[in-house]
C-alpha positions as a printed NumPy array, in Angstrom:
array([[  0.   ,   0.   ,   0.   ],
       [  2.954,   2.373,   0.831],
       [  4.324,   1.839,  -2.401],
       [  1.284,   2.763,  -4.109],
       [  0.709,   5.566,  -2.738],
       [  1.288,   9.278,  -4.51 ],
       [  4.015,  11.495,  -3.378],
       [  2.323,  15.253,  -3.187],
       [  4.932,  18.233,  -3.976],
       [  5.426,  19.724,  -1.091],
       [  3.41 ,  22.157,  -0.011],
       [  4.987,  26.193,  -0.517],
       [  6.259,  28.01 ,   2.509],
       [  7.668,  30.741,   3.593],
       [ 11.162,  30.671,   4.565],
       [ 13.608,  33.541,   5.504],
       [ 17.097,  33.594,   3.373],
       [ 20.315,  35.739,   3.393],
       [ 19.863,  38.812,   0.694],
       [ 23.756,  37.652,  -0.537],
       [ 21.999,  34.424,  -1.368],
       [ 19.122,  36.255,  -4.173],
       [ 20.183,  36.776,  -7.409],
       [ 18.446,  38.938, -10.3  ],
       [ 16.473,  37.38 , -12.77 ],
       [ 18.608,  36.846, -15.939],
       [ 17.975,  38.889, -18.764],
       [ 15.637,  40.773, -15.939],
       [ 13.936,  43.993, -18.621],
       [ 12.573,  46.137, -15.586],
       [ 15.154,  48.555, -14.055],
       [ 15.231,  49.479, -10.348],
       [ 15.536,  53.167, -10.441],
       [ 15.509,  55.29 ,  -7.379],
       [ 12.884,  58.242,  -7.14 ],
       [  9.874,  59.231,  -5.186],
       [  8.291,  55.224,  -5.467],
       [ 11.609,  53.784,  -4.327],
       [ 11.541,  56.525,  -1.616],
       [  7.976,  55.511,  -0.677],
       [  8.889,  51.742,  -0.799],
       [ 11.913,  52.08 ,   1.781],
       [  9.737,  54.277,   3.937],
       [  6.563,  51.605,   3.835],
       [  9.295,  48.741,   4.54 ],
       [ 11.201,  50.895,   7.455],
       [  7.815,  51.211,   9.625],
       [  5.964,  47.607,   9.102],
       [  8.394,  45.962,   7.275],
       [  8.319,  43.552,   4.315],
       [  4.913,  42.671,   4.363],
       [  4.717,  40.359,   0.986],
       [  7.431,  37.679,   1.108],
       [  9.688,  38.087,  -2.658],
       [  9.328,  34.737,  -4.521],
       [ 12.166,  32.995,  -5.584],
       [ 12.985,  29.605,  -7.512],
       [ 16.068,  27.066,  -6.796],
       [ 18.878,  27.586,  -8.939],
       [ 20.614,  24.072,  -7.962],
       [ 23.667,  25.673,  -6.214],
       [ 22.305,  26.731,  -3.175],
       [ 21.517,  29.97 ,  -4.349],
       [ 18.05 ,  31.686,  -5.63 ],
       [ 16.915,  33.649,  -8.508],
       [ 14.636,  36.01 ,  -7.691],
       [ 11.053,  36.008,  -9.809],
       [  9.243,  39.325,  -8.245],
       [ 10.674,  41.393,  -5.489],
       [ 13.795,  43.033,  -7.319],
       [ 12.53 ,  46.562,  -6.049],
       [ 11.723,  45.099,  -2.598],
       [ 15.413,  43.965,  -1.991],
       [ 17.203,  46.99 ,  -3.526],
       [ 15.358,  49.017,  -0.804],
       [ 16.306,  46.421,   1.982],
       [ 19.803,  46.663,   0.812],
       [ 19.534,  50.705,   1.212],
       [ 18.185,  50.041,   4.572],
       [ 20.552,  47.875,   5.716],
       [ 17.986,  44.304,   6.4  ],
       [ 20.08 ,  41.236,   5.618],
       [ 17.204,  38.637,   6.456],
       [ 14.341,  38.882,   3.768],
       [ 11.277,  36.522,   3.691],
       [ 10.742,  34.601,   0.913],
       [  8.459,  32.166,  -1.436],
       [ 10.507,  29.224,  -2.774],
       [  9.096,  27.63 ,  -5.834],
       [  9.638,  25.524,  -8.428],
       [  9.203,  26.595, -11.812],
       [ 10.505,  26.172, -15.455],
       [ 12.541,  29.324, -17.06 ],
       [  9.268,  29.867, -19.415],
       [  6.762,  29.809, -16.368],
       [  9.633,  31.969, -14.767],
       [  9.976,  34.545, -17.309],
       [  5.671,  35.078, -18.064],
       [  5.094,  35.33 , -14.109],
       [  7.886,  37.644, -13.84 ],
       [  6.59 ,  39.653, -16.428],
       [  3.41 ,  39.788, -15.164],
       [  4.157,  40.97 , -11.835],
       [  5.823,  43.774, -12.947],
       [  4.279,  45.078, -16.123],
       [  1.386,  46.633, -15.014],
       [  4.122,  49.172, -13.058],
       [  2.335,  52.441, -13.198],
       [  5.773,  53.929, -14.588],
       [  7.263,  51.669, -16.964],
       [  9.021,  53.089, -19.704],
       [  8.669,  51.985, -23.652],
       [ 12.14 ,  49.678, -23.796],
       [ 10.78 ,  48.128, -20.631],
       [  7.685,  47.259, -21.998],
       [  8.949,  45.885, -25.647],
       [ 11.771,  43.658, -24.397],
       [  8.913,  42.032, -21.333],
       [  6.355,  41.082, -24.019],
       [  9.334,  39.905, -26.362],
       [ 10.458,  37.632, -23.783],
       [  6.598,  36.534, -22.859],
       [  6.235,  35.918, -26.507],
       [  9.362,  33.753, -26.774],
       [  8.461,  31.902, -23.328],
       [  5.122,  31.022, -24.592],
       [  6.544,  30.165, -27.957],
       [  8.646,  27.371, -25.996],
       [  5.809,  25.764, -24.376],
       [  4.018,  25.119, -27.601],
       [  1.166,  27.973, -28.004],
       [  0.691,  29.261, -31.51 ],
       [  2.171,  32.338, -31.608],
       [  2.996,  33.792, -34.845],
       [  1.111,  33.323, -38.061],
       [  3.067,  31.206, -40.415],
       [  2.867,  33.352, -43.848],
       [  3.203,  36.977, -42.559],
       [  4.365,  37.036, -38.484],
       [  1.049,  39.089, -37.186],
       [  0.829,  37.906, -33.721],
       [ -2.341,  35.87 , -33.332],
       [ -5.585,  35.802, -31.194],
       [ -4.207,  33.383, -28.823],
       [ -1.002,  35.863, -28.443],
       [ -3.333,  38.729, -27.4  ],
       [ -5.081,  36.903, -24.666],
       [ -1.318,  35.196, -23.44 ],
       [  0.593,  37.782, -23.696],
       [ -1.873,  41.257, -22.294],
       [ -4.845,  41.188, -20.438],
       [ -4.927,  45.175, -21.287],
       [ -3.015,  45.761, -24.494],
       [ -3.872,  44.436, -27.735],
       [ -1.676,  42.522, -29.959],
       [ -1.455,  45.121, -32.522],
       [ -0.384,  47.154, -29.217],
       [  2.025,  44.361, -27.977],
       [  3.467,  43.759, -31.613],
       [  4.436,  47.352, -32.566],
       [  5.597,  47.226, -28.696],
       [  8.239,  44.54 , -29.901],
       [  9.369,  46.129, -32.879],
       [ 10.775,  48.825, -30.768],
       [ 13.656,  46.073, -29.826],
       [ 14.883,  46.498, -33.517],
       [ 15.96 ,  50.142, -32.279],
       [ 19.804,  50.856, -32.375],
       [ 19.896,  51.774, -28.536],
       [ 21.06 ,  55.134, -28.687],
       [ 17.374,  56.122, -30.722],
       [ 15.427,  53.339, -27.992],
       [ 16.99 ,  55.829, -25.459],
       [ 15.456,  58.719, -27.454],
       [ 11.995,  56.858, -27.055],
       [ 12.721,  56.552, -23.368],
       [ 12.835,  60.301, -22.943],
       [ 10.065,  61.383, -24.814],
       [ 12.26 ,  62.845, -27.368],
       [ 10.944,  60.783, -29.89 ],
       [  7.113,  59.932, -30.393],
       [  6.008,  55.958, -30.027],
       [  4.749,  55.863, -33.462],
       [  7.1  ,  57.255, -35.583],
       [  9.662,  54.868, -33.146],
       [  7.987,  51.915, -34.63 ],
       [  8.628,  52.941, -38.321],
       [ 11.998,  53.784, -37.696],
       [ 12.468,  50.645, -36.383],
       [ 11.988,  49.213, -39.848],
       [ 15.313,  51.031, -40.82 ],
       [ 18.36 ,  48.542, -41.253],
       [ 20.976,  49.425, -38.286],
       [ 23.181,  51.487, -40.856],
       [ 20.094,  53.904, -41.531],
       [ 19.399,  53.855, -37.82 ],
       [ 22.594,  55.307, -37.301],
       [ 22.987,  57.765, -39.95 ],
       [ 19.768,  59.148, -38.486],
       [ 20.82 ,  59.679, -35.287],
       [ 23.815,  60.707, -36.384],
       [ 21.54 ,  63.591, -38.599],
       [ 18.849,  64.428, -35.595],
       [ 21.724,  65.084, -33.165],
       [ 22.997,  67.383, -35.881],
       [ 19.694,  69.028, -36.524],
       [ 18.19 ,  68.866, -33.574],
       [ 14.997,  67.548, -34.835],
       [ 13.093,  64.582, -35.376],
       [ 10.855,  63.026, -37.573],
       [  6.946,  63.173, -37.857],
       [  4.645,  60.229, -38.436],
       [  4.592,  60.789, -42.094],
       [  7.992,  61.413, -42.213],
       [  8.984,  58.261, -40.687],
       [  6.739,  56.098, -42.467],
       [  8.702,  57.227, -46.08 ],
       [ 12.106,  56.803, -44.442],
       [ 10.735,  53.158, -43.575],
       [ 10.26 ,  52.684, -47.02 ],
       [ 13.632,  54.495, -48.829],
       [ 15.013,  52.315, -46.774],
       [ 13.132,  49.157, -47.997],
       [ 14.391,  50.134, -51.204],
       [ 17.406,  51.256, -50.603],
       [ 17.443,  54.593, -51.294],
       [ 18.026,  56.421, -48.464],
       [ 20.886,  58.651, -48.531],
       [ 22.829,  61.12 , -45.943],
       [ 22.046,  64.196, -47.471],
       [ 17.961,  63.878, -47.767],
       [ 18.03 ,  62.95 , -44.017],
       [ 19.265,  66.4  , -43.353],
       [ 16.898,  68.171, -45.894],
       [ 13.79 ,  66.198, -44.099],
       [ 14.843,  66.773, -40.707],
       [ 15.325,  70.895, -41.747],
       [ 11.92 ,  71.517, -43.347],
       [  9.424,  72.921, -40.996],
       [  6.57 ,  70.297, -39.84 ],
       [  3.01 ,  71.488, -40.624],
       [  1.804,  73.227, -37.469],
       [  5.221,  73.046, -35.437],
       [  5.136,  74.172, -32.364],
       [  8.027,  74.879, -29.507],
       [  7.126,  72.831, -26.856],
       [  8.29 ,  73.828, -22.942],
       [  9.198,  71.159, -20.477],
       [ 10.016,  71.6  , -16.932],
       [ 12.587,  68.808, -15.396],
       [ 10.745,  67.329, -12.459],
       [ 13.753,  67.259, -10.263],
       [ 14.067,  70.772, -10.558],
       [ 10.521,  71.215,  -9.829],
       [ 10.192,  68.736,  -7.087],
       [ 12.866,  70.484,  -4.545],
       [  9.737,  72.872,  -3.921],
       [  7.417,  70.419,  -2.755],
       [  6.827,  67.799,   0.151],
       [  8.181,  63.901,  -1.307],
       [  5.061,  62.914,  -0.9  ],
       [  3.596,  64.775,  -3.318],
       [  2.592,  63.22 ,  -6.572],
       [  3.464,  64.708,  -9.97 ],
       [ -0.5  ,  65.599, -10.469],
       [ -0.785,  67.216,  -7.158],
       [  2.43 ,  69.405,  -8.484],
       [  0.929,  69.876, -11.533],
       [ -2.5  ,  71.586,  -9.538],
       [ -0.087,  74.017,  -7.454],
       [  2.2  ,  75.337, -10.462],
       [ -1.409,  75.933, -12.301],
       [ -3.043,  77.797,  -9.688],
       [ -0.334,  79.785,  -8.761],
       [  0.315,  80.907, -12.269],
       [ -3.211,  81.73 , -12.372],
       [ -3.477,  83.574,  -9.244],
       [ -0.083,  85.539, -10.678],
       [ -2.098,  86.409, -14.049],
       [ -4.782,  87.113, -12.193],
       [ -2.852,  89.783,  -9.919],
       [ -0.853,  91.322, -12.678],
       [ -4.256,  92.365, -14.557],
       [ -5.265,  93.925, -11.407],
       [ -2.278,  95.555, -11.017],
       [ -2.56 ,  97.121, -14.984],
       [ -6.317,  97.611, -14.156],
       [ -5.228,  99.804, -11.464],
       [ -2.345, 101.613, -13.373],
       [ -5.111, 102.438, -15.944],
       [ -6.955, 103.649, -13.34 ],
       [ -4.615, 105.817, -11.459],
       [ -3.521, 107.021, -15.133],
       [ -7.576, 108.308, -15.917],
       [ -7.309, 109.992, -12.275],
       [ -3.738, 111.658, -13.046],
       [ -5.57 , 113.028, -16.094],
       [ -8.518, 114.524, -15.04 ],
       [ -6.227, 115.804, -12.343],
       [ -4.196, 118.094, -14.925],
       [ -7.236, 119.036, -16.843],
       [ -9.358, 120.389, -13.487],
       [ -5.13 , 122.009, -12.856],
       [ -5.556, 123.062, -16.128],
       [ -9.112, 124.711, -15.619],
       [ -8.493, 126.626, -12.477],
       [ -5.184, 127.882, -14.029],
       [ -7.453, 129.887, -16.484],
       [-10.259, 130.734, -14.362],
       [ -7.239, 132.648, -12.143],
       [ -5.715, 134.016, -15.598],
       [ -9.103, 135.084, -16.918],
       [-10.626, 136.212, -13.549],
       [-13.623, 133.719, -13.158],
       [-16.356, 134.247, -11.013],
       [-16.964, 132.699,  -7.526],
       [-19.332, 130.281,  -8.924],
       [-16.757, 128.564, -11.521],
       [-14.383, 128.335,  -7.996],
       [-17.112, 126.362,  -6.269],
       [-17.426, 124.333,  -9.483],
       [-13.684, 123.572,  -9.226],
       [-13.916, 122.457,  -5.806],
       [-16.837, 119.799,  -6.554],
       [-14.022, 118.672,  -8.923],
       [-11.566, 118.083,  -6.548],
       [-13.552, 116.153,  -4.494],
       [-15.016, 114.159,  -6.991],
       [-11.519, 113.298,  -8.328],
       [-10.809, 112.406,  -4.074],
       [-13.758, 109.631,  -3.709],
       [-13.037, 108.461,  -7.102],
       [ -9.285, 107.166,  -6.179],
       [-10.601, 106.377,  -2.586],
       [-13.272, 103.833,  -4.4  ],
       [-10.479, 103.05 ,  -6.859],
       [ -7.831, 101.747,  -3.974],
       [-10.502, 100.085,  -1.837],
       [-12.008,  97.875,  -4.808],
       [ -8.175,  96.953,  -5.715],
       [ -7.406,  96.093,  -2.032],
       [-10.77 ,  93.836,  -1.961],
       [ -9.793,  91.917,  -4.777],
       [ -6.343,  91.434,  -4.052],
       [ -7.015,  90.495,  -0.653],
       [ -9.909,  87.469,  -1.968],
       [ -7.25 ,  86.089,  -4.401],
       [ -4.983,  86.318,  -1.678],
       [ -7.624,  83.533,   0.483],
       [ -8.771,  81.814,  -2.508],
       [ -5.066,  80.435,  -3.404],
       [ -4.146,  79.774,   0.767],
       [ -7.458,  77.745,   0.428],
       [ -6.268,  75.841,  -2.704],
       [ -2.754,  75.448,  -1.168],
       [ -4.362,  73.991,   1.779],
       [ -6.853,  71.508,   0.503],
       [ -3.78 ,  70.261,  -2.239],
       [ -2.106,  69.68 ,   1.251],
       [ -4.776,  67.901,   3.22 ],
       [ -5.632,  65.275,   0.134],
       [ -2.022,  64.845,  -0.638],
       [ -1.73 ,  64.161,   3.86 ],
       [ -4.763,  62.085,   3.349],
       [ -3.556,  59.62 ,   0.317],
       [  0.32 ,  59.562,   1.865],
       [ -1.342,  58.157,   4.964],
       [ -3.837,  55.765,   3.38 ],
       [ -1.474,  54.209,   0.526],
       [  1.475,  53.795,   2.843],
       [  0.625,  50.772,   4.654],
       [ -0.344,  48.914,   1.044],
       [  2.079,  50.918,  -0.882],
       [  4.929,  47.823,  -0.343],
       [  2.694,  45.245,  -0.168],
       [  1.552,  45.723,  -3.397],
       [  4.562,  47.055,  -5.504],
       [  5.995,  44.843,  -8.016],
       [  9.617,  43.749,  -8.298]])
């Protein structure tokens, strides 16, 4: 009967390991960067510690690879922890590499190389354990491919995702930082690696870059072959169709003036309402230069009137008419300053009262998202 009997894999448990003992997940596409998250992370893990165990598989040699937690171990490693709890268990590289993508690429930063290179290697793993994946005759990913590879992407999405590995990485580094848009990125990714570089080569001289359109007839000069130095500069020199100079603002520099818990949205609110509280001062301030400049007027011309009346020997009655004048011109700068003092003093409490309800939600979500904050962060 003991013979018979069926040996159950034992059961998953949590064990604690040495951190010298974890190592990265090969080929691992997700970087760990430091910033306000990681800042949040190490905070989260400092008061209640790690509160979801990193899970690991065997590598054979006493050692572990880690499958999620890269982010959670970095920020032990900053705060000195040693010990870290973790989830042994054993899996295959292909069930390795489409769990560790899918713990980390619904990241709410992730940037565009990040993304292509963790649905290329989801693709290939899947590809390995037999799925259809790619259309014999023409390489469109297929329906099964959307549903393995993104539960929120399409494969249209997913594919033109991948062809942004075919980027030399100098121009993928471009796409990184927004200097280049994602859909002209996937044309130019069509470009053989010598065109690749004899663009960048051309956009670093020009400072420019190429449209849509653009982009989509480079992808085909090159197809043909075709493509030649000296009409990459001419495209890249011609003005777009409604160009525009766009203004950026670095966020580090921006950031310095704010609390670290405040998101990029919440920084976003203040800048806007305190440029519009500055517009809306300034107007008041040429409202009330206009103002002043009406009263300085009709100031000189009432100067001007009694200068005649004593030159030309008015009566009394023209002297009492002057005086009206005067204080006519008196209430109407009186009335002038008071109404400029009312409004300035209710933008004044409208933009402390914005200021302080951007600081009670942004006390309010620090507080709540804390304690879940590390628990729920990918690797």
């Amino acid at each position: 009967m003991a013979e018979n009997q069926v040996q159950n894999p034992p059961a998953e448990k949590v064990i604690t390991l040495s951190a010298s003992l974890l190592e990265p997940f090969q080929g691992h596409p997700f970087r760990v960067a430091s910033g306000e998250e990681m800042e949040q992370l190490k905070e989260s893990i400092r008061e209640y510690g790690i509160l979801s165990p990193l899970l690991v598989r065997p590598r054979g040699d006493g050692r572990y690879e880690i499958v999620s937690g890269h982010r959670r171990k970095a920020a032990c490693e900053v705060l000195g922890i040693t010990e870290l709890p973790v989830l042994v268990r054993d899996m295959t590289d292909d069930e390795a590499v489409i769990l560790m993508v899918d713990s980390n690429i619904q990241r709410e930063h992730i940037l565009p190389s990040e993304k292509a290179f963790a649905y290329k290697m989801k693709m290939e793993a899947v590809k390995h354990q037999g799925k259809t994946m790619v259309e014999a005759t023409c390489g469109q990913l297929g329906h099964k491919s959307r549903d393995s590879l993104s539960q929120t992407e399409s494969g249209r999405t997913v594919q033109r995702y991948i062809r942004l590995t075919h980027l030399i990485s100098s121009i993928l580094q471009m796409v990184d930082e927004y200097q280049i848009a994602f859909n002209p990125a996937v044309e130019i990714s069509y470009l053989t690696e010598e065109h690749q570089r004899m663009l960048k080569e051309e956009m670093d001289a020009c400072q420019a870059t190429p449209s849509l359109t653009q982009s989509r007839t480079l992808k085909q000069m090159s197809k043909e072959g075709t493509l030649t130095r000296e009409y990459l500069h001419h495209l890249l020199t011609e003005e777009k169709p409604n160009q525009r100079q766009k203004f950026f603002l670095n966020q580090e520099d921006v950031q310095r003036y704010f609390p670290k818990h405040y998101t990029t949205q919440q920084m976003q609110q203040v800048i806007l309402h305190l440029l519009h509280t500055w517009q809306h001062k300034r107007g008041y301030r040429i409202q009330k230069a206009d103002s002043l400049f009406v009263g300085t007027v009709f100031l000189v011309g009432i100067a001007m009137s009694a200068h005649r009346q004593k030159v030309h020997g008015r009566h009394r009655d023209d002297t009492r008419r002057f005086g009206r004048q005067i204080k006519f011109l008196v209430f109407f700068l009186v009335v002038e300053c008071h109404t400029h003092f009312l409004r300035f003093w209710d933008a004044a409490l409208r933009s402390a009262s914005q200021v302080m309800r951007v600081n009670s939600t942004a006390m309010v979500g620090s507080s709540t998202s804390s304690i879940t904050k590390e628990s729920l962060a990918p690797s």
